[in-house]
C-alpha positions as CSV (number, residue, x, y, z in Angstrom):
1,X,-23.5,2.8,70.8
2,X,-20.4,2.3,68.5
3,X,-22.7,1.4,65.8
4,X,-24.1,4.9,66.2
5,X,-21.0,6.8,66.8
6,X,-19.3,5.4,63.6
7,X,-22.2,5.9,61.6
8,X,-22.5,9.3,62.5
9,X,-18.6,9.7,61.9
10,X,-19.5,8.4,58.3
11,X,-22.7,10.6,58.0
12,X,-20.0,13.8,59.0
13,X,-17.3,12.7,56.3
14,X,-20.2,12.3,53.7
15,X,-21.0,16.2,54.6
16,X,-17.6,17.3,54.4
17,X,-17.5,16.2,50.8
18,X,-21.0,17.1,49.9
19,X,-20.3,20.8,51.4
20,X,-17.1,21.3,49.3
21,X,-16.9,23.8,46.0
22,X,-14.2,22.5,44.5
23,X,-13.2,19.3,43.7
24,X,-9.3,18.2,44.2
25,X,-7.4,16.4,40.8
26,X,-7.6,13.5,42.5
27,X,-11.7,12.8,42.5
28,X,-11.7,14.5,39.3
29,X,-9.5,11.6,38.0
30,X,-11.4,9.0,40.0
31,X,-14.9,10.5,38.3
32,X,-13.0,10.1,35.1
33,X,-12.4,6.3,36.1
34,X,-9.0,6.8,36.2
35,X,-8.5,7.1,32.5
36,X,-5.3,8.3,32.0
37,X,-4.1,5.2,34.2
38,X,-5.5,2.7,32.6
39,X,-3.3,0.1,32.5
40,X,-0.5,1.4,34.0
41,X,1.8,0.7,36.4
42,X,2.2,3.6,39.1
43,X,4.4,5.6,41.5
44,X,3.0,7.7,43.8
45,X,4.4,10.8,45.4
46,X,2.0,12.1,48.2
47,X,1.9,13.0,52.1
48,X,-1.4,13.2,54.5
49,X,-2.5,16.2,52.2
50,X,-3.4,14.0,49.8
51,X,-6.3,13.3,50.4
52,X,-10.1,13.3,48.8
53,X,-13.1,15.8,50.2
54,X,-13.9,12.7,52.5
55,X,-10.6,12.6,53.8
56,X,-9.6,9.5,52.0
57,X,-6.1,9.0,51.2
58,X,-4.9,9.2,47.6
59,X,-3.1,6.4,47.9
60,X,-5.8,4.2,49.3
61,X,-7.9,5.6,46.3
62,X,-5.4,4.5,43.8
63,X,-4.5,1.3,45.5
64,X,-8.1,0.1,44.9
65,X,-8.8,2.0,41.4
66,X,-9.7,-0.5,38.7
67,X,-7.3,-1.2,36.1
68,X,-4.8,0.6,38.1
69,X,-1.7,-0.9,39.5
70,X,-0.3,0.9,42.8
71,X,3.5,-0.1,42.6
72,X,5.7,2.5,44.4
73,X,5.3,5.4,46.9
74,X,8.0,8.0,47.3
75,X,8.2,9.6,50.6
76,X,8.8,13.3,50.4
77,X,10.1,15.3,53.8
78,X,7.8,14.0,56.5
79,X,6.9,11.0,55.0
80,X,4.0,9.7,52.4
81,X,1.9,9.1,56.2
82,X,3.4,12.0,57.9
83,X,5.1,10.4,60.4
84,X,8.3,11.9,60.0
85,X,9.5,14.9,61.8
86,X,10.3,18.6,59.9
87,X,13.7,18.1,58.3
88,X,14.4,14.4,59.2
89,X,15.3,11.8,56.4
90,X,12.8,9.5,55.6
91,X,13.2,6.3,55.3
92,X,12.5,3.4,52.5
93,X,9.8,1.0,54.2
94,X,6.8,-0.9,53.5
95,X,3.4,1.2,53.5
96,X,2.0,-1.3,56.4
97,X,-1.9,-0.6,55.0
98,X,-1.5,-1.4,51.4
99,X,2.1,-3.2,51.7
100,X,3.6,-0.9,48.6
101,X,7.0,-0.1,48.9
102,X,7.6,3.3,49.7
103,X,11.3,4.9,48.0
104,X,12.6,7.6,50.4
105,X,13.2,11.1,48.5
106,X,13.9,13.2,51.3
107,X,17.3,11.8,52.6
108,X,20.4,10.9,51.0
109,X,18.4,11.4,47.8
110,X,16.0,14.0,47.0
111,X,14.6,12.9,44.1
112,X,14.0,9.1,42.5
113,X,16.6,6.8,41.3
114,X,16.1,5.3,38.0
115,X,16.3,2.2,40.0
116,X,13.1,3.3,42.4
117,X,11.3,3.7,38.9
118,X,12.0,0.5,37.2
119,X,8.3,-0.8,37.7
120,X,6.2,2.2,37.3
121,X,5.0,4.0,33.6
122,X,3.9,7.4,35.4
123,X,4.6,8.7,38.5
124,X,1.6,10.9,40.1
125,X,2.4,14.1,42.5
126,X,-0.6,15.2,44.9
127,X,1.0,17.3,47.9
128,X,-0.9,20.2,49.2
129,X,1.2,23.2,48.9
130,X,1.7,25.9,50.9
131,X,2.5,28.3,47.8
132,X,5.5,29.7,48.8
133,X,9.2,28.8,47.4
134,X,10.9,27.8,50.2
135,X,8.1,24.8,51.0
136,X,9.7,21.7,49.8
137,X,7.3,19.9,48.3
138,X,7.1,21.7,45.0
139,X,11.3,21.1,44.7
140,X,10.2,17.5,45.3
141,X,7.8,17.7,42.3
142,X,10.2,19.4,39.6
143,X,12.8,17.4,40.6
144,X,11.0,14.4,40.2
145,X,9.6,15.9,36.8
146,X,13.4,15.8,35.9
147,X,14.0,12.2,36.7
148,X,10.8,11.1,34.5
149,X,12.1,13.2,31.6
150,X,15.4,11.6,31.7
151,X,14.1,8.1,31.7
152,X,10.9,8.7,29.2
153,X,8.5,8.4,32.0
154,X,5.2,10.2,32.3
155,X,4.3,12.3,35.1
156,X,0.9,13.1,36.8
157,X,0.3,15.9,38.9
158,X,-2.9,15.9,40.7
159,X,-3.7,19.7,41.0
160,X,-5.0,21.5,44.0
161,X,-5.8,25.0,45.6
162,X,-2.8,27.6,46.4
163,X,-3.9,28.4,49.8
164,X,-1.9,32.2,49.5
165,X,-4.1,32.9,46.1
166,X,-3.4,32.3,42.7
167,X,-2.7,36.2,41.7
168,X,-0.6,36.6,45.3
169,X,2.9,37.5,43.7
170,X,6.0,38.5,45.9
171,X,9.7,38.3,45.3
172,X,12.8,38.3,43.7
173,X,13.5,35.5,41.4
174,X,16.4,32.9,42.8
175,X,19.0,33.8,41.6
176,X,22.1,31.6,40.0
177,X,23.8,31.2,43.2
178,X,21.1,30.7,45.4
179,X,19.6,27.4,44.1
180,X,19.2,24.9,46.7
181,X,16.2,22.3,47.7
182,X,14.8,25.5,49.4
183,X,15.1,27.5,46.2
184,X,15.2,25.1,43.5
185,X,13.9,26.9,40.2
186,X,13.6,30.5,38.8
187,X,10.8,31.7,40.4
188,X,9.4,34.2,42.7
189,X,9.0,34.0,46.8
190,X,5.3,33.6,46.5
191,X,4.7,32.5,42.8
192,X,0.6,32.7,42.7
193,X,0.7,29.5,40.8
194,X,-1.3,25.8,41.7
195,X,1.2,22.9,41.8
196,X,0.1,21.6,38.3
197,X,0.2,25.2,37.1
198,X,3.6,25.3,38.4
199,X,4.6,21.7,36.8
200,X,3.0,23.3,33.5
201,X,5.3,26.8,33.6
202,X,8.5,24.4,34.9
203,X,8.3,21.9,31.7
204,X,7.1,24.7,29.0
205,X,10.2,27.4,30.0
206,X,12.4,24.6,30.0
207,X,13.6,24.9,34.0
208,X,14.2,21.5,34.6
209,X,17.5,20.9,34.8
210,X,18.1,18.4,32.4
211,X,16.5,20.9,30.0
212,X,14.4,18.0,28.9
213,X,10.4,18.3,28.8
214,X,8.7,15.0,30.7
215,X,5.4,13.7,29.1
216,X,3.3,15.7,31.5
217,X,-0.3,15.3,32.6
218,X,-2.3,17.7,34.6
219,X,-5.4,16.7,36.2
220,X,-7.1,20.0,36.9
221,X,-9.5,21.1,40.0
222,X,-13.1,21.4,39.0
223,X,-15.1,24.6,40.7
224,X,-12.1,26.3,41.5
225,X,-10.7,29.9,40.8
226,X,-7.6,31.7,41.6
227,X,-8.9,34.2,43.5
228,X,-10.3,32.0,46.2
229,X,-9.4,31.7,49.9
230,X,-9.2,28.1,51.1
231,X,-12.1,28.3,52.8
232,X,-14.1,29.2,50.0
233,X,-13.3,25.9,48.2
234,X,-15.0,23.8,50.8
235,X,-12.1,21.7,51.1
236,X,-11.0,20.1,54.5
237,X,-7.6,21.1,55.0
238,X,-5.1,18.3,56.1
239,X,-1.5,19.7,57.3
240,X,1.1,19.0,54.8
241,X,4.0,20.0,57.5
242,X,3.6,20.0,61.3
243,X,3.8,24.1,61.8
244,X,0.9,24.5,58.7
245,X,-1.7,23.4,60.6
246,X,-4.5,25.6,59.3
247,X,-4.8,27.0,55.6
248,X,-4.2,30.3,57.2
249,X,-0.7,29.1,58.3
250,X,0.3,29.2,54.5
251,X,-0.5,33.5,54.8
252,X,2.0,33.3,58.0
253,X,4.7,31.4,56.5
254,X,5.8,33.6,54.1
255,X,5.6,36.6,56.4
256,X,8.2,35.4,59.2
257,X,10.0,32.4,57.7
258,X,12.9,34.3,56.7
259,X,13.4,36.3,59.6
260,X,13.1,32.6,61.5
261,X,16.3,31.0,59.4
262,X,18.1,33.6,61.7
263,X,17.7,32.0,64.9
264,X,17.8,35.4,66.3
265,X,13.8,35.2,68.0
266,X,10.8,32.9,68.1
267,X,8.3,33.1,65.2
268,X,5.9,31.0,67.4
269,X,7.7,27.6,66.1
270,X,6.9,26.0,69.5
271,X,4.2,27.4,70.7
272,X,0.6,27.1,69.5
273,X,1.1,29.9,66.9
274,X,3.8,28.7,64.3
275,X,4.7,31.6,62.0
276,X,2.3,33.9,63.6
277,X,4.1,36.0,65.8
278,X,7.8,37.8,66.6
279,X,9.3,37.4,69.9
280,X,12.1,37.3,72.2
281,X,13.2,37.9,76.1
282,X,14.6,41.8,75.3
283,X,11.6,42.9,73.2
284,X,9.7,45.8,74.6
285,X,5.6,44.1,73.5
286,X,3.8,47.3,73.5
287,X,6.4,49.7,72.3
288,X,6.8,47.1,69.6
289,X,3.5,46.6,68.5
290,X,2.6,50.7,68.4
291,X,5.5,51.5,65.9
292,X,4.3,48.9,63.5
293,X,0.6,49.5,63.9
294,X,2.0,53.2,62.7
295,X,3.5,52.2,59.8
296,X,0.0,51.5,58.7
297,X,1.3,48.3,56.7
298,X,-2.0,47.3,54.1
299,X,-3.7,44.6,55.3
300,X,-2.0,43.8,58.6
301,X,-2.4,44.5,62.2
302,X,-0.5,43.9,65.8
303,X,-0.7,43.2,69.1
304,X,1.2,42.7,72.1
305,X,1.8,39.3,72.8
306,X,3.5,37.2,75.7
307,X,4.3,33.6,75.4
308,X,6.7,30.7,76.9
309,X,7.5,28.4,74.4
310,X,6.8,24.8,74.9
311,X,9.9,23.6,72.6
312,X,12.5,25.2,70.1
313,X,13.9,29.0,70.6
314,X,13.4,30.0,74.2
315,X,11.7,27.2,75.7
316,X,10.1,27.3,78.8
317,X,11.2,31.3,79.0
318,X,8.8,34.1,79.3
319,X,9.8,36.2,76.3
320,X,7.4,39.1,74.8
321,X,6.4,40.7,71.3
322,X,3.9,41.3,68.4
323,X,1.0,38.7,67.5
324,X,0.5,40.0,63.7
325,X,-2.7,39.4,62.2
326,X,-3.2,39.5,57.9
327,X,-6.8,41.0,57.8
328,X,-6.8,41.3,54.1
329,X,-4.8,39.0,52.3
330,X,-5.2,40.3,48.6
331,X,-3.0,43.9,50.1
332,X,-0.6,42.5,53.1
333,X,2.9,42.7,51.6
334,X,3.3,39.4,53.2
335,X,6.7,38.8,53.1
336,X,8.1,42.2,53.5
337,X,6.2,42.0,57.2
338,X,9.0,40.5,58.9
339,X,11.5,43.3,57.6
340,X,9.2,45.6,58.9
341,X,9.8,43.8,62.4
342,X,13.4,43.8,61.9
343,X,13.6,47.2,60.7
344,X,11.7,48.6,64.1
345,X,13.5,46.7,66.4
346,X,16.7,47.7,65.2
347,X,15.4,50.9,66.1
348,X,13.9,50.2,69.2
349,X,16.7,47.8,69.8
350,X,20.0,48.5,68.8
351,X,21.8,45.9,70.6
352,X,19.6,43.6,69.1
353,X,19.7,44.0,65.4
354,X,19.3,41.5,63.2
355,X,21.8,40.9,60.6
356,X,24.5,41.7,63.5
357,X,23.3,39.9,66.2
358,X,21.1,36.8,64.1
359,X,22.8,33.5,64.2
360,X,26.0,34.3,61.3
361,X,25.9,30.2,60.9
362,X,22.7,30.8,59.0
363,X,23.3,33.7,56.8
364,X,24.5,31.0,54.2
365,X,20.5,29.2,55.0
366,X,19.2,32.8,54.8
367,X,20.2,34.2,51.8
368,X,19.2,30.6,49.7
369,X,15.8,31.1,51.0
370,X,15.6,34.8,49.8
371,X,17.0,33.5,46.6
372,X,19.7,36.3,46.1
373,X,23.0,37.1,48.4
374,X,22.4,40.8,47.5
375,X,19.5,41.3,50.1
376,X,21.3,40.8,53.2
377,X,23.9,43.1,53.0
378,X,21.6,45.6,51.6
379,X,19.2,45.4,54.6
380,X,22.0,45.0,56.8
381,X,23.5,48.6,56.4
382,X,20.9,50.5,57.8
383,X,18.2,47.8,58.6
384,X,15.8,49.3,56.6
385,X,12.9,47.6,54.2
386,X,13.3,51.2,52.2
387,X,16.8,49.9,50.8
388,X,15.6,46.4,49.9
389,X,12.0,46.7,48.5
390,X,12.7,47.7,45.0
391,X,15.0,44.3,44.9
392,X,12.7,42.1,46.1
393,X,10.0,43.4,43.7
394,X,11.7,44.0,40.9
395,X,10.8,40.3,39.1
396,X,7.2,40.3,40.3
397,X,5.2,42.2,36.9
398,X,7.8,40.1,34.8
399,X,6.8,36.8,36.3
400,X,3.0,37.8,36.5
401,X,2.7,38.0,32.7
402,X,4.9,35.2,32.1
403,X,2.9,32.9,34.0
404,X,-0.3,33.9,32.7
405,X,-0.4,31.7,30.2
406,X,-0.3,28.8,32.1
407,X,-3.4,29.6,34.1
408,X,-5.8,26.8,34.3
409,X,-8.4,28.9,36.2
410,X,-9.9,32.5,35.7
């Protein structure tokens, strides 16, 4: 009975791959016979995302490549196994399967030491992004990037999909006193690039700080394009953060993640919808969800919703508000949908507004995460997405034909 049970486990994972579109950097490297690492000694920079479209691990793949020599792992926030909880340091262990060490980057360092490098030739990257800024993992790549430029080391980035699209634009570009390990480079909120077309655009503008280019290496994707969903590519999705645990969590992020550095209501962090959904105790559900299903907002819709969160902002009390649903991703202004909340419960609640009565402790948090300290006093004043909307666009054309020439895909 086992026998048949694990068989047909391996029968499923066989499918999975079989069934897929697109193929992730990492088995087009692995078809190549690792070529590009011949030889080498390497670093690897990866979390349970990384993964192949059987759901093996990239570093168990590179562990065993021939001619390959696995040397390092660096643990980015939650850990290169993912057993480390949002916004904890990681540690430096031993990988217990493959006994590598694995370098902490997310704790007192967020990027390696020259001493973490000393036996590798070129570190690899292969995180699954969520394609928004604020995500860590692609500060963990450019900063990395940095490191490898500074020492003359190469760097590999194992490309995958951008589960937002790779044409999805949205924005203000962070500005020069906003940079932080939420906002680390120039770019837009949501900045329709893969993470190897993002490690291209980083080196070629000359954005890493140390204004030095590292000797980069982009494995591309083969079968994908940029206008693809997730779920088009075939690809099983593996979380890359706890609260992402569907590819459709990445369309959610971006739409109530700033409003959620406010600690002002839930955003369903703690409840089986993260990032899907605005509520608190004094919301009024269905007056809430008419006045933004009038606004007629492209691409998204609402509906009442009552919940009592299990963990986080307003555990265990019974608190009420919109479920929001992005029914065409291509249209949603995705990240202008949690100023619409805002704006309507200011007016709905005006006890309750959010840049007077959000937690002031994180305005600091907030405006790194927007990128500019310009938007929240802006909003504040009238709470109204009419005063800010011009700001927050205002980079995205620019940065659409400047990064179009770093497209891999059509």
């Amino acid at each position: 009975m086992i026998k048949k049970l694990l068989s047909a486990a391996f029968a499923a994972c066989v499918a999975l791959g079989v069934s897929a579109q697109v193929k992730p950097g990492i088995e087009v490297l692995r078809d190549n016979n690792f070529a590009q690492l011949q030889g080498k000694r390497v670093g690897l920079i990866t979390n349970p995302s990384g993964v192949d479209n059987n759901l093996r691990s990239t570093i168990d793949i590179l562990n065993q490549a021939p001619g390959v020599t696995l040397t390092a792992l660096y643990g980015p926030e939650h850990g290169v196994r993912g057993d480390v909880h949002a916004g904890d340091h990681v540690s430096n262990s031993v990988d217990p399967k493959t006994g590598v060490p694995v370098y902490s980057i997310y704790g007192s360092s967020q990027r390696p030491t020259a001493d973490m490098l000393k036996d590798v030739d070129v570190l690899v990257y292969d995180i699954q992004d969520n394609g928004c800024r604020s995500f860590t993992f692609i500060s963990t790549m450019g900063l990395a990037m940095d490191v490898c430029a500074e020492l003359g080391k190469e760097f590999m980035v194992l490309d995958r999909p951008n589960p937002v699209g790779g044409n999805k634009v949205e924005g203000c570009i962070t500005e020069d006193d906003c940079y932080s390990f939420v906002s680390q480079f120039p770019i837009p909120y949501l900045y329709g690039l893969t993470p190897g077309e993002l490690a291209n655009y980083l080196n070629e503008e000359g954005l890493l700080q140390s204004g030095k280019k590292v000797d980069l290496t982009v494995v591309p994707m083969d079968g994908y394009k940029r206008d693809m969903s997730f779920a088009e590519t075939g690809m099983p999705w593996v979380l890359p953060s706890p609260h992402i645990p569907t590819p459709e969590s990445s369309l959610y992020y971006p739409a109530s993640g700033i409003l959620g550095e406010l600690d002002y209501m839930s955003i369903g962090v703690g409840y089986t919808l993260p990032f899907k959904l605005f509520a608190a105790s004094w919301v009024d559900a269905e007056k809430l969800s008419d006045r933004l299903n009038a606004l007629e907002i492209p691409g998204v819709a609402f509906r009442p919703i009552h919940i009592k969160p299990f963990y986080a902002f307003a555990k265990g009390e019974d608190i009420q508000g919109v479920e929001y649903y992005v029914t065409d991703p291509q249209i949603a202004p995705l990240t202008l949908i949690q100023f619409y909340v805002m704006q309507e419960l200011a007016e709905l609640h005006p006890d309750h507004k959010a840049m007077e009565t959000g937690n002031p402790k994180r305005f600091n948090m907030l405006d790194k995460v927007m990128g500019s300290k310009n938007l929240r006093p802006a909003f504040a004043k009238n709470h109204k997405v009419a005063d800010i909307i011009d700001y927050w666009n205002k980079d995205v054309e620019p940065f659409k034909q400047a990064k179009a020439k770093y497209h891999l895909y059509n």
